[in-house]
C-alpha positions as CSV (number, residue, x, y, z in Angstrom):
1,X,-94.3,-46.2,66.4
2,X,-92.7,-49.3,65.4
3,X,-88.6,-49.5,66.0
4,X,-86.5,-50.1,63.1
5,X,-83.5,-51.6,65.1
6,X,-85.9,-54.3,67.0
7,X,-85.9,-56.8,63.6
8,X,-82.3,-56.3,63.2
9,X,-82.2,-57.3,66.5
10,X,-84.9,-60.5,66.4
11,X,-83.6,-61.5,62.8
12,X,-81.2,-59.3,61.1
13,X,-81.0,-61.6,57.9
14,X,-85.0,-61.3,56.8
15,X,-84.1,-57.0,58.1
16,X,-81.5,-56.5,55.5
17,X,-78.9,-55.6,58.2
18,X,-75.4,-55.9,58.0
19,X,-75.0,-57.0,61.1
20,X,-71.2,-57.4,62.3
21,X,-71.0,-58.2,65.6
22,X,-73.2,-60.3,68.1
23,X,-73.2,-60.7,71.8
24,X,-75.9,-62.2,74.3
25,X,-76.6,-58.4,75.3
26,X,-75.4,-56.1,72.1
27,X,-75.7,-56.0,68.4
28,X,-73.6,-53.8,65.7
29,X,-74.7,-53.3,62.5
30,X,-73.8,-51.0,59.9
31,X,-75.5,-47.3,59.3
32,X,-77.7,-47.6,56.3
33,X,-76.6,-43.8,55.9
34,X,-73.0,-44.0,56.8
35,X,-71.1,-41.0,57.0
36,X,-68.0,-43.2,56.1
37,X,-68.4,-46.7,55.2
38,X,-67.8,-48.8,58.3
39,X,-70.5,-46.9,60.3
40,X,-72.0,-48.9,62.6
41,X,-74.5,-48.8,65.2
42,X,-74.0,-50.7,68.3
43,X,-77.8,-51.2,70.0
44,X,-78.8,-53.1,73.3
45,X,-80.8,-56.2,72.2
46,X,-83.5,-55.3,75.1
47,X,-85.4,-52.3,74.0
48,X,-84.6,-48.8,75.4
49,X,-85.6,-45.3,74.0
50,X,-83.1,-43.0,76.1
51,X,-79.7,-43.9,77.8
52,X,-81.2,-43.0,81.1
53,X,-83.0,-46.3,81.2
54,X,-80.4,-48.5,80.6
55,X,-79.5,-50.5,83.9
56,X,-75.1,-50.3,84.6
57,X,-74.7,-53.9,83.3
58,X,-75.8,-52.5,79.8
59,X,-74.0,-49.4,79.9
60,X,-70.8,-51.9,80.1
61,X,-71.9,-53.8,77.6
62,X,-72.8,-51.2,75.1
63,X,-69.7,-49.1,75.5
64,X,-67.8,-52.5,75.5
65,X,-69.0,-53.4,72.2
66,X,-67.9,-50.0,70.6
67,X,-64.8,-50.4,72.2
68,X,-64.5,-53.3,69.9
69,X,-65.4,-52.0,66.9
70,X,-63.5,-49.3,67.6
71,X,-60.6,-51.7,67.6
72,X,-61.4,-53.3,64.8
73,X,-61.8,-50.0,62.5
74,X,-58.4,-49.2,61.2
75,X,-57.6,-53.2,60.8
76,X,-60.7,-53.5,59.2
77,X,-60.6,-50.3,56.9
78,X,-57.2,-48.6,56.8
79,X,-58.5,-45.6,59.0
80,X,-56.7,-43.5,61.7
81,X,-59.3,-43.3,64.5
82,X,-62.9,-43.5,64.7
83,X,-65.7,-40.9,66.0
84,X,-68.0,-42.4,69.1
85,X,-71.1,-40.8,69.8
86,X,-74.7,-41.4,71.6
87,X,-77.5,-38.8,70.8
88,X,-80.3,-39.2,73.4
89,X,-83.5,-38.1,72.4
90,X,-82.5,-34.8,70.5
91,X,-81.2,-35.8,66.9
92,X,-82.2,-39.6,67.5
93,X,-83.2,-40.1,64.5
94,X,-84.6,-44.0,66.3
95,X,-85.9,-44.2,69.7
96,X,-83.9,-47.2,70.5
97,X,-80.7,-46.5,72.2
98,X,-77.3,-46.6,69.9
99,X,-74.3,-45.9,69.8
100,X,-72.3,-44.6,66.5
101,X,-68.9,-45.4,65.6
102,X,-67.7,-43.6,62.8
103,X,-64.5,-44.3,61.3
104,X,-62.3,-41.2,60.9
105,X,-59.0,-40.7,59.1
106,X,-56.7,-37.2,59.1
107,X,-58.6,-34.6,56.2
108,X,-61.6,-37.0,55.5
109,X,-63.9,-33.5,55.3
110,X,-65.8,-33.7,58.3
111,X,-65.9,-30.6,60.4
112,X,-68.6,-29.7,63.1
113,X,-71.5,-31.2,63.3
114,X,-73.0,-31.0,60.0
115,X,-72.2,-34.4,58.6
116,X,-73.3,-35.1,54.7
117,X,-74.8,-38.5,54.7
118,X,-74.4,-41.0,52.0
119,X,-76.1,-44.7,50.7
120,X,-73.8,-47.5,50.0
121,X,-72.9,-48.5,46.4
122,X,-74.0,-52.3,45.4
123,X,-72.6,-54.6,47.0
124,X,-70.2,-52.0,49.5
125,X,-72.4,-52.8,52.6
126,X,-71.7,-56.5,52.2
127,X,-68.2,-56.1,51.6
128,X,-67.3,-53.6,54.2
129,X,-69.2,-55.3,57.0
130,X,-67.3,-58.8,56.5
131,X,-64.0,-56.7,56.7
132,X,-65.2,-56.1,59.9
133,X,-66.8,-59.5,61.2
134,X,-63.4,-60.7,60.1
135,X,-61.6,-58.1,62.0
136,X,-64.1,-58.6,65.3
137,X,-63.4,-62.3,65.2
């Protein structure tokens, strides 16, 4: 099985990522199926099916990263807070290792864990992801 996060990874402008944030060990892109816009994935650049196989150094780095873009969300967006979460294995819908950071704001309709995905409109991918390069830099 191929990995769909490695290109984004190797070369995220020939992927069609929206790639917001870049580090010598991490990149964030967004969700191509957001649950809000802003959804981003923060991956390892090295590839890692479970979170059990990451060495402490990436750990750091990974959970630094969302940190960030945690950070970033409500100056970026206008939300409240933000959602972070790692499934591992069970509902990983990619076997590459990744973090979600949703952004979350008081009565935006999500309740338990059935979350109704969306696409982005034209163009809202673009525009929401420089938000937050801008707000990362």
């Amino acid at each position: 099985m191929t990995c769909a996060f490695c290109p984004i990874i190797t070369e995220p402008d020939t992927a069609g990522a929206h790639v917001v944030l870049v580090t010598p060990t991490v990149v964030a892109f967004l969700d191509r199926s957001p649950l809000f816009a802003g959804h981003t994935l923060v991956v390892p650049r090295r590839h890692v099916a479970t979170f059990s196989e990451l060495v402490p150094d990436e750990v750091a780095d990974i959970f630094g990263a969302a940190q960030r873009v945690t950070a970033a969300l409500p100056l970026a967006l206008g939300c409240q807070g933000a959602f972070v979460a790692l499934n591992d294995v069970v509902s990983q819908s990619v076997p590459h290792v990744h973090v979600h950071v949703v952004p979350r704001a008081k009565g935006d309709g999500l309740r338990g864990f059935f979350w109704p995905r969306r696409r982005y409109g034209e163009g809202e991918a673009a525009a929401t992801a420089d938000r937050l390069r801008a707000a990362l830099s």
